[in-house]
N, C-alpha and C positions, 0 to 999 in steps of 0.2 A: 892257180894255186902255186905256193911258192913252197922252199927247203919248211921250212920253220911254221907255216901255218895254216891252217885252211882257208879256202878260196872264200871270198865276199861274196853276202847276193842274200836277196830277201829269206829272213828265218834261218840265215848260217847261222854256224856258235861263233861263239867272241872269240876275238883275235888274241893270240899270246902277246908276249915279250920275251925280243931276244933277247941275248946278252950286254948288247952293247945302249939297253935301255928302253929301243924305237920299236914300239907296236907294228907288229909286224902283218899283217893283217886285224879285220873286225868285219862283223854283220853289218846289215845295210839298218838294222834299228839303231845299233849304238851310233853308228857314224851319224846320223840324223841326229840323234840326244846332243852328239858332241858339235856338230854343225850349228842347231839352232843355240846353244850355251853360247859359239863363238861369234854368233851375232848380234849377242847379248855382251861379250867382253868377258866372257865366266868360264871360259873353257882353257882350261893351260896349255902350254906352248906347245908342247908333244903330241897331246893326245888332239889339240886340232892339227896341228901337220900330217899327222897320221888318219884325222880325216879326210883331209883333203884329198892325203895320198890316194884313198880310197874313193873319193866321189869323182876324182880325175881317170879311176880305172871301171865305175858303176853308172851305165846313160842314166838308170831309173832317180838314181840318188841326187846324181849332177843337177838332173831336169826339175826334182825336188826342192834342191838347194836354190836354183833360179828363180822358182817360183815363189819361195818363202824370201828372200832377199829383194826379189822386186814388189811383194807386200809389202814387208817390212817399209823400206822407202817410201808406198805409199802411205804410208800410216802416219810415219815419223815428220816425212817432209810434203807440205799441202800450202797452200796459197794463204797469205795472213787471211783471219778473217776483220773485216769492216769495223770499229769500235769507232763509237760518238768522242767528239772535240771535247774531251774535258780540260783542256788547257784554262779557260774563262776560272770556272771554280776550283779548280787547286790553288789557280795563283791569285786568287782572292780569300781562301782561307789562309793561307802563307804569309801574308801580308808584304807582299814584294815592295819593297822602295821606289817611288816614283820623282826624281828630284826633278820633272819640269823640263819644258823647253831650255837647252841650253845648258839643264844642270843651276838656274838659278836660284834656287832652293837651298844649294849648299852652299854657294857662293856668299849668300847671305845668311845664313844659319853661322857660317866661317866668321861673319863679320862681326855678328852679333856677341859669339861666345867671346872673339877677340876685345870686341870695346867690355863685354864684366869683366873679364882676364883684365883688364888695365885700371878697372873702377874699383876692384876686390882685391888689390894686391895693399894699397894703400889700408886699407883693413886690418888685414893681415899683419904685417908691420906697423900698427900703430902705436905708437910711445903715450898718445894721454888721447882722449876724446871727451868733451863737455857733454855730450850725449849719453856717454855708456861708458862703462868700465872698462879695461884696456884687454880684462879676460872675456867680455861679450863680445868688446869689439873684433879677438883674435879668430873668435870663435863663427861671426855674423863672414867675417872674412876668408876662414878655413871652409864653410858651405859654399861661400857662391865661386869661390876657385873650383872648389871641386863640381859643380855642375860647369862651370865651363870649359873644364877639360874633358869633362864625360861630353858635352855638344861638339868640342872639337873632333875628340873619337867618335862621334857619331857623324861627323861630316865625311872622316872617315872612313868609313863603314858603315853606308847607307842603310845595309839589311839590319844590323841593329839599333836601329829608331824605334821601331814597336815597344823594342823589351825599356826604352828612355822613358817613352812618353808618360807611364801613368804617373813616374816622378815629375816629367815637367808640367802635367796639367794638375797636380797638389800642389807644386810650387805657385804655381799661376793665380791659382782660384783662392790658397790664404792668402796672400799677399795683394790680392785685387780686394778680396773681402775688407781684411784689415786697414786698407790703404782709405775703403769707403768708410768707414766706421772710423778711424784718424781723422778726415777729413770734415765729416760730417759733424761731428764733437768741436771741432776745431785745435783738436791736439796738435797737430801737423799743417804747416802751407800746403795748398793743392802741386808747386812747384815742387816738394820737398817730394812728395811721392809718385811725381810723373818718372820717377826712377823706373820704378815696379814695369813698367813698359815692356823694358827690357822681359821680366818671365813670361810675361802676358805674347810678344813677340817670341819666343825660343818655343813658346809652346805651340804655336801655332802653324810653324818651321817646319817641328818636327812633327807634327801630326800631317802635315802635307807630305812628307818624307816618306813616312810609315806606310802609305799607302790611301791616307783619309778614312781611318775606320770609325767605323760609325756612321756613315753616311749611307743615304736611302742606297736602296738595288740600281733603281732607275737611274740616280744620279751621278753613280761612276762611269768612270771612264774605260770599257771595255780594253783586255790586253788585245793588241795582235795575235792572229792563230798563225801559228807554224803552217806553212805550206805544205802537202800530203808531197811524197817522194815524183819523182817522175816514174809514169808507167816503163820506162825502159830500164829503171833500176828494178823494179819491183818484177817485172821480167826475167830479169838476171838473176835476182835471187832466187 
């Protein structure tokens, strides 16, 4: 028992406050409420100090506070449990980029955009064309610029191929279409449109790029799985 309040121990009255703010005594229930609050983070600065004060001068409390403290721990902190490798089908809905032994995938995706970049420019800038009008022609010439700058940013930035491709397999597929029905009619030399190559190539670049979607289960190419940690980390943790 101290000047200011009565003495702690099971079923006391609660403890005052003195003057100068510090709970000066408490029961061994409150100190328990305020104990387990501070092991929670919810109990304010004072009035755990002031428990503490108390469970450092109460065996019954202390041995209490031990005991809840080393549950707590085990509750909180326990051994990972085991979960399956899902690393295969995340990174197969995700559609991770796959450029190929070497990277030669972009290498030539690179090359490919670079020769329309040099075929499309002359387009773009043309003064008269006997084919087509100088606003088709600016116009035949402002598209195929712009998909070979969207191939070069995708050579780029590997991860975005997926979101290119279903432009470059429309580009692919009219222009193969059209080019057989040209040919077939005999509108066009079959030389005139082995141009078309080129989309029929860019698309097929970037569909290996994107990861080959579409293709059977069976027939891809499984990722590598991350190796599990070493037991002496897992240990340590």
């Amino acid at each position: 028992m101290d000047g200011e309040g009565k003495a702690s121990g099971p079923g006391g009255d609660a403890g005052a406050v003195s003057r100068d703010g510090r709970m000066s005594s408490m029961d061994c229930v409150e100190a328990r409420d305020i104990l387990s609050a501070d092991l929670d983070h919810e109990a304010g600065a004072m009035e755990a100090s002031a428990a503490h004060r108390h469970a450092d001068n109460c065996v019954e409390c202390q041995r209490w506070f031990d005991d809840v403290e080393r549950l707590q721990r085990r509750l909180r902190v326990r051994e990972a449990e085991a979960v399956p490798d899902l690393s295969f089908t995340i990174l197969e809905r995700s559609h991770p980029p796959r450029p190929g032994r070497a990277e030669w995938v972009r290498y030539a995706l690179a090359v490919l955009a670079l020769t329309q970049l040099v075929i499309a420019l002359p387009w773009l800038f043309a003064s008269n064309d006997p084919g087509a009008t100088i606003h088709e022609s600016r116009h035949i010439g402002a598209m195929s610029v712009a998909l070979a700058l969207g191939l070069l940013y995708t050579v780029k930035n590997p991860s975005r191929a997926y979101g290119i491709l279903p432009i470059t397999a429309a580009l692919a597929f009219t222009m193969l279409v059209s080019a057989v029905v040209d040919v077939v009619r005999g509108a066009t030399p079959l030389l005139e449109e082995s141009i078309h190559v080129l989309e029929v190539l860019g698309f097929v670049l970037v569909w290996l790029l994107a990861g080959r979607p579409g293709t059977p289960r069976w027939f891809r190419r499984a990722p590598r799985s991350v190796s599990s940690a070493p037991s002496s980390l897992r240990d340590a943790a």
